[in-house]
Every structure is written in structure tokens, then in C-alpha cells.
C-alpha positions, 0 to 999 in steps of 0.5 A: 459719162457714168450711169450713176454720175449722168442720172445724179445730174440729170435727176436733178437738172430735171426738177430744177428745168421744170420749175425753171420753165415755170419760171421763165413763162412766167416771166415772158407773162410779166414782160407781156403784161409790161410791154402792153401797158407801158410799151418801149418808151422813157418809162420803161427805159426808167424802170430798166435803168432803175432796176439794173444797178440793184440787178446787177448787185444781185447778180454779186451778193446772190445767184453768181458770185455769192453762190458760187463761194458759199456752196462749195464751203457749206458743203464741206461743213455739211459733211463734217456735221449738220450743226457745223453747217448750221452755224456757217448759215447764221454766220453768213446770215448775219454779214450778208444781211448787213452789208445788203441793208448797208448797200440798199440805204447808200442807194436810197440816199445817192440815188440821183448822183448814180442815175447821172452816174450809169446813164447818158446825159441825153437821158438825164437832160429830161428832168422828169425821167431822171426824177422818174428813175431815181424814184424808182430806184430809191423804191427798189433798194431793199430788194437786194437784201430780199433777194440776196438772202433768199439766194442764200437759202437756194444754196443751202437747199441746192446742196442738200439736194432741194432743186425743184422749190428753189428753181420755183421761187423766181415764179413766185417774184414774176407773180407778184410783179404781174399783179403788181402791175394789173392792180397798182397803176389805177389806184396810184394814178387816183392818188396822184402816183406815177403808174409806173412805180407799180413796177418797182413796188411789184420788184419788192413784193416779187423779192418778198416772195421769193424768200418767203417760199424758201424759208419754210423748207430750209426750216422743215429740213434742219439747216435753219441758222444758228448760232454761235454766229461768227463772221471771223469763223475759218469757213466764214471768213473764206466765203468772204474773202472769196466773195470779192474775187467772186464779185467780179469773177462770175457777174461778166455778164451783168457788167456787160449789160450796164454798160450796154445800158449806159451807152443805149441811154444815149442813142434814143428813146426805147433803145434800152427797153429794146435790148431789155425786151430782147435779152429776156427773150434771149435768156428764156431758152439758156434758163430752162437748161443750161442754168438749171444744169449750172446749178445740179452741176456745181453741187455734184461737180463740188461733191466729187471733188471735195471726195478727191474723185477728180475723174468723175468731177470731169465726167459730170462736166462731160454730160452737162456739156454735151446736154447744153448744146443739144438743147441750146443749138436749136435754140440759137436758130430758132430765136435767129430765124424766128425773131421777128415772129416771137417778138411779134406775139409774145410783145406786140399789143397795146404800146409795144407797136410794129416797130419796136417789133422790128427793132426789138428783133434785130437785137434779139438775133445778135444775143443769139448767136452768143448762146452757146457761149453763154451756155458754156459760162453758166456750166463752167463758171461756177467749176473754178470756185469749187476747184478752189481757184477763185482767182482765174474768173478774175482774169477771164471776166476783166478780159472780157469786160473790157473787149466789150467797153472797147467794142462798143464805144468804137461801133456804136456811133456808126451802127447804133444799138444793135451793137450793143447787142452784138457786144454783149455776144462777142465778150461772152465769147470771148469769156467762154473760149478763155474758161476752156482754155484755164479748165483744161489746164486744170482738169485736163479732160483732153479735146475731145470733151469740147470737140467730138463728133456727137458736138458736131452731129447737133451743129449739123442737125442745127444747119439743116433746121436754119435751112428749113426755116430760112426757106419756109418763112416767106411763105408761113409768116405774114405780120398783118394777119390777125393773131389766130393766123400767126400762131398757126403760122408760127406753130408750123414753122417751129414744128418743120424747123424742131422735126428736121432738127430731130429727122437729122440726129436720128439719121446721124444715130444720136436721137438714141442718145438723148432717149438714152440720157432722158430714160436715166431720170 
């Protein structure tokens, strides 16, 4: 990879982890806060499903699929002329708050028919959680408009190379939910309020929140909207027409995770908030790295491309990759050989018992052995879009959708949720070595980009770190002593475990290598 190219990524990938870090911390408080005052019960598992459907459209009209076919075409318009650009942004402005609003109204009046629709009738046979879930949702349908248009100022801010406010603004939404949920549930139950619409009333505050933090700045450096607003406009209508390809395309993952919620609603209460517990521990490490480098990625990936330097395109996606991994590895192992212990003190107080420990764990160690697949999706997803080749995410996330429904409904009877989990992981997979396959028919980057001895160096560094871990764990971790003592006993297992992943890359020559990749910031 080149000097210039790597620092371009790099730079930028490491403003957008800061923030991204800041986010997910927070996030982890948000959870905390949940899980403490409403523990893994049929109000979570309400909230979960209430919140997923708008989640899941999100993941459309904003981070994924939207994103990914705006970016590459503001960036063209850019170039032409900010005005161009401008223009493009009222335009999209304008169709996206429409059919947002449009969508939000159509939950809030068949919001029952989709709670029936998107779970089991184990679930909906209780008539106050479905009244519960269905308020719920009702109350966080506009917070896809929210969120979808403060999506779109991220793009527009992310290709005029503006990542650190926007990788921030989800900070902002896990601040308003924590207050939401520190603040409301009194005051609502004295109005004779279920306390658990705190959740979606902090949903909307949070989406809020994020918008306005972006405007000013998408404002400040002059791409505001503007007109003559035109949804039929050639650049217009190409984002929108390849937003229904990108529709399905890049949101694998979110498909996935609804229907793992409808089949959990069906195995027993506290089943979906496990797996939703779990995967938000799971997403925790693939945020900080692999989603800021998607998003530093697409846009200098985009660039080289639009520019016809289709070499430097490839070299671009050579650091991204090898970055990922070698931070996703040892996040893999840890969150396998440390499950139980980082369930344990990031959840367990107040309603979140002993139990949902142990269950919530063992969910969480089949999400993550799928992290590197899902470190490899969030880099090469976007790619395609750029390539101009909307179609072949398409293909991938079918295949992989349906091996995930097929896997699921077969094992789920005889082994429980867990595999839901695990059904997740493996069509992640799957999606993952398809994207290889189509990406190297495109950009012919040749084996080594995927299989090289620096790859297997940090595979190798991983297993001595599972090694460490699997063999000081008996002795480090006991779950009955007081919270003091499992910190410690948690900080030293991480210490031996990170060292012994550092000692093996040093010895194998590539801890220069990383000091070579940071020191280029």
C-alpha cells in the first residue's frame, strides 16, 4: 500500500474510531442502564421488537443502502461543482423526507398487524405485551425520518472529509436515551405510564439529537440544500434507482437479525433481549475499527475510482483489510474466552440476574466467531456501489438471507436460540466469501490480498492468545466474588491475553508493521 494512499485512509479512519469509540462506550452505558432497570424480561423483549422493525428500516433509508448510493454520486457532483452538489442534496432531501414520513405514518396506523406480523404467537398470545409493543412502536416511527436524514448529512460531511463529527453523532442519540431512561420512568409511572415507553420516547429524543448536531456543520461548510429541487434530475434519479437494489444489497445483516427476532419471540421469554444484549457486545469491537474504516474507505476508495486509478482503488482496500483483521482477531478471542466475564460486568446488576448472564454468553460467543466475516462485509459492501455494480450485493445477501431462514427454522426446535446466534454468524459467512469471490472478478487484486503471511501471522498471534486465555481463566475469574475483585480479575486475563497477542506479532517481525501504519496519522 502506498504512503500517500494508507495515511489518507488511516487519517481519517482514526478520527471516525475515536468518535466511533466514544459512541460505543456509550452505548455499552445505555445498555447498562437498560438492562439494570428492566433486566432481560417481556419488556425488553417489547422494546427489542418494537425497535427493530424502525432499526431495520434504518439500516435502508440510512447507514446502509442509502449511504451507499448517495456517496459515490454526490462525490461526482462535487467534483463537477459545489452548487451541483448543493442541488443534488435538496433534491434527495426532499424524496427521502417524504417517503420516511410516508413510511413512519403507515407504522403508526398498522402498527398491531406488524407486531403479529414480525413475531410468534407465543408472543402475542399475552395481550398486554403485544399492547405494550405495539405502543412502542407506534411512539418510534418518526424516528426514521430522524435518522435517515441525519444519515444523509453524515454522507455529505464524510465526502468532504468531515468524519470525526459525524462518527460522534450516534454519542449523541446513546445520551439522550440514557437520560431518557434516568428521568422519564418516574414521572410516567406517576401519570399512570408504563415506564418502559421511557425507551421509546429516548429513541426519539436520541434520533433528534443526532441530526441536530450535523446540520450546523453540513451548513458552516457550504453544502447546505438548495434548489431548484428535482427528484427526476439524471443524478437524482440514479440514487434512486439504485436505492431499491441497495435496499436489499447491503442491509444482510439487519434481515438477519429480524428474523432471529421473529423465531426467539417463540422460544421463551428473554430470549430476544439475550441475543440483543449479545450482539450489541458483539458489535462493540467491529464498530470501533472495521465501521469507521468502512466509512474512510468507501469515500477514498470512491475517489480513486471516479479518478480512473483503479490501482490505487485496490491498494486502499489492501490496508483496510489487513487493519481490520488485525484488530478483529484478537477481538474474536476475547469476546469468546471472555464472554461470561464481560457479560458479567458490563450487565449484571439490578434485573439482569445470574442467569441472563450465562445465557446472554453463550449467545455472544457465537456472534463471535462470525467477526471477521463481518469485518470483511462492512469494508466490501459498500465497494460494489462505488464500482458502479449495484446489482451483485443483490445476489450475495439473497444467498445469504436464505441460508440463515433455512438454518435456523431446521435447528432451532432441537437447540434453542443459541442458534439463532450462530445462524446469524454463518450467513455472514457466507455473504462474506461471496463478496470475495465477485470482488476479485472485478478488481483482480490476486490471492495474496486475501491470503498472505502477514494474515496468517495475526491468526497465529490469536491462537497463542486463545491458549493464554483458555488456561488462566480457571484460575483468574470467580463470578461470586464482589465486583472489585472481578475487575481485577478481568483486567489481568486481558493484560496476559493482549500482551501474548503483541509478544507473538513482535516475535513474528509485524509489530513494526503496525508501528509503521499508526506513525503515518
Amino acid at each position: 500500500m502506498s504512503q500517500a494512499s494508507s495515511k489518507k485512509v488511516l487519517f481519517s479512519s482514526a478520527k471516525m474510531a475515536v468518535a466511533t469509540l466514544t459512541s460505543r462506550v456509550l452505548g455499552l452505558v445505555r445498555e447498562q442502564v437498560m438492562a439494570a432497570t428492566f433486566g432481560a424480561s417481556g419488556i425488553t423483549d417489547a422494546f427489542t421488537v418494537a425497535y427493530r422493525l424502525p432499526n431495520l428500516l434504518r439500516d435502508l433509508f440510512a447507514e446502509g443502502a442509502f449511504s451507499a448510493a448517495f456517496v459515490p454520486i454526490f462525490t461526482e457532483e462535487r467534483l463537477k461543482s459545489d452548487a451541483a452538489a448543493r442541488r443534488l442534496l435538496g433534491s434527495i432531501l426532499l424524496f427521502l423526507s417524504l417517503v420516511t414520513l410516508g413510511v413512519a405514518i403507515a407504522m403508526i396506523i398498522f402498527a398491531e398487524p406488524l407486531v403479529i406480523l414480525f413475531t410468534d404467537d407465543a408472543f402475542t398470545s399475552d395481550p398486554e405485551r403485544l399492547a405494550l409493543t405495539t405502543n412502542l412502536t407506534r411512539i418510534m416511527a418518526p424516528f426514521l425520518a430522524l435518522v435517515s436524514v441525519a444519515a444523509l448529512f453524515m454522507g455529505v460531511l464524510n465526502s468532504i472529509k468531515v468524519f470525526f463529527l459525524p462518527a460522534l453523532a450516534p454519542a449523541a442519540f446513546n445520551i439522550a436515551m440514557i437520560l431518557c431512561m434516568i428521568l422519564l420512568p418516574a414521572i410516567l409511572m406517576a401519570n399512570d405510564y408504563h415506564p418502559a415507553y421511557s425507551l421509546g420516547i429516548g429513541v426519539i429524543a436520541g434520533g433528534l439529537a443526532q441530526l441536530l448536531l450535523q446540520v450546523p456543520q453540513v451548513i458552516a461548510k457550504g453544502f447546505g440544500p438548495t434548489g431548484p429541487v428535482s427528484l427526476w434530475s439524471g443524478p437524482a434519479k440514479k440514487i434512486v434507482a439504485r436505492v431499491g437494489i441497495s435496499t436489499v444489497g447491503v442491509a444482510a445483516t439487519q434481515v438477519n437479525l429480524l428474523v432471529t427476532t421473529i423465531l426467539a419471540t417463540g422460544t421463551q421469554i428473554g430470549a430476544v433481549s439475550w441475543l440483543s444484549y449479545a450482539f450489541r457486545l458483539f458489535q462493540f469491537p467491529v464498530g470501533i475499527l472495521s465501521v469507521s474504516l468502512s466509512g474512510s474507505t468507501l469515500v477514498h476508495f470512491s475517489d480513486e475510482i471516479k479518478a480512473g486509478n483503479k490501482k490505487g482503488a485496490v491498494e486502499i482496500l489492501r490496508g483496510s483489510y489487513l487493519l481490520s483483521f488485525i484488530t478483529i482477531v484478537p477481538a474474536m478471542v476475547g469476546l469468546w474466552i471472555l464472554s461470561e466475564p464481560v457479560v458479567n460486568l458490563v450487565f449484571q446488576r439490578g434485573q439482569f440476574s445470574g442467569e441472563d448472564t450465562v445465557l446472554t454468553a453463550q449467545a455472544l460467543r457465537c456472534y463471535a466467531i462470525g467477526l471477521p466475516a463481518y469485518g470483511i462485509y462492512k469494508i466490501f459492501a459498500p465497494v460494489f456501489f462505488a464500482l458502479d455494480k449495484p446489482k451483485v450485493p443483490i445476489v450475495i445477501s439473497v444467498a445469504s438471507i436464505l441460508l440463515n431462514i433455512i438454518f435456523c427454522l431446521a435447528l432451532v426446535p432441537h437447540y434453542g436460540f443459541t442458534v439463532l446466534a450462530l445462524g446469524t454468524t454463518v450467513s455472514m459467512m457466507a455473504n462474506a466469501f461471496m463478496q470475495i469471490i465477485f470482488m476479485s472478478r472485478e478488481l483482480k487484486p490476486g490471492l495474496k490480498f486475501f491470503v498472505n503471511l502477514k494474515l496468517l501471522k495475526v491468526f497465529l498471534a490469536g491462537t497463542v492468545m486463545a491458549l493464554v486465555g483458555h488456561y488462566l481463566f480457571a484460575d483468574l475469574w470467580d463470578a461470586s466474588e464482589n465486583f472489585l475483585h472481578r475487575v481485577g480479575s478481568f483486567a489481568a486475563l486481558s493484560i496476559a491475553m493482549i500482551a501474548s497477542y503483541g509478544l507473538i506479532l513482535f516475535l513474528l517481525g509485524e509489530m513494526y508493521l503496525i508501528k509503521k501504519v499508526m506513525s503515518r496519522k
